[in-house]
C-alpha positions as CSV (number, residue, x, y, z in Angstrom):
1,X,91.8,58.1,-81.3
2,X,88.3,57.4,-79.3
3,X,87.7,58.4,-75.8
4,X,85.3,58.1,-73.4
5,X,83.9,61.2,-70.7
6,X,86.2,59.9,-67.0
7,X,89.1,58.5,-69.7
8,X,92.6,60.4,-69.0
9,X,94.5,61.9,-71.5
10,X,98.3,62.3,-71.4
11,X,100.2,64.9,-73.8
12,X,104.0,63.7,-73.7
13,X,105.9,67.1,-74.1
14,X,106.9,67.9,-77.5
15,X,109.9,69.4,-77.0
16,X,112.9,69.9,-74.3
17,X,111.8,72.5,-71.7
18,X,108.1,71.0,-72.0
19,X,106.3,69.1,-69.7
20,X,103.8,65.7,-69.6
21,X,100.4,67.3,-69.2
22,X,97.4,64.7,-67.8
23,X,94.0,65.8,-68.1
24,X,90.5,64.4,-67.6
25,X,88.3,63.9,-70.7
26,X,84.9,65.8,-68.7
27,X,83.1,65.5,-72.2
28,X,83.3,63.7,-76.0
29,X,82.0,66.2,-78.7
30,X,81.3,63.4,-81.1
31,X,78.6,60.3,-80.8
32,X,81.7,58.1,-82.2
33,X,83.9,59.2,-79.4
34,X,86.4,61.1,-81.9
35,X,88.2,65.0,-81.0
36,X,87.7,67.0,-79.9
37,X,87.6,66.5,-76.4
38,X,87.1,69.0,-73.1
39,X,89.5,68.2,-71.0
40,X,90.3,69.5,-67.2
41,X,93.9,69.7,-66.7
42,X,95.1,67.8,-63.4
43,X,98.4,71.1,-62.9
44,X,96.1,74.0,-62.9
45,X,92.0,72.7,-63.4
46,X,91.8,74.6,-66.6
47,X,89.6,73.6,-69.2
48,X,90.1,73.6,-72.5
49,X,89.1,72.0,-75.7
50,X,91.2,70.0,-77.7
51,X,92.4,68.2,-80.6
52,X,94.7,65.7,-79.8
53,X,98.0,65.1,-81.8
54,X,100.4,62.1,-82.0
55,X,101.8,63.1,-78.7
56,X,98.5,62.2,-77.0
57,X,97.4,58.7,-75.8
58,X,94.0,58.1,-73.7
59,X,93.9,56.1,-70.4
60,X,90.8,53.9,-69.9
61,X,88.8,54.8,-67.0
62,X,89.0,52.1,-64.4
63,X,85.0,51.8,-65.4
64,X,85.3,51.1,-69.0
């Protein structure tokens, strides 16, 4: 998975009771665009850093 600072990221929920969660990618920890990411949650602004799973897919910017 590579991603790019401005790219979305959307966690599919996992399981039944969970919820799609879209975030901004707001910065790229690796030069090769790999995870971890920081990402600023569109529900609640939090921002957290993460390691994306198989549930996760990343949404080109309209710029890239």
């Amino acid at each position: 998975m590579i991603a790019h600072v401005g790219d979305r990221i959307v966690l599919e929920a996992a399981r039944l009771g969970e919820h799609r969660r879209v975030g901004l990618v707001t910065a790229v920890e690796r030069e090769d665009g790999s995870p971890p990411y920081r990402v600023r949650w569109l529900d609640d602004g939090r921002i957290t850093l993460i390691f994306p799973g198989p549930e996760a897919l990343i949404a080109p910017s309209p710029a890239t």
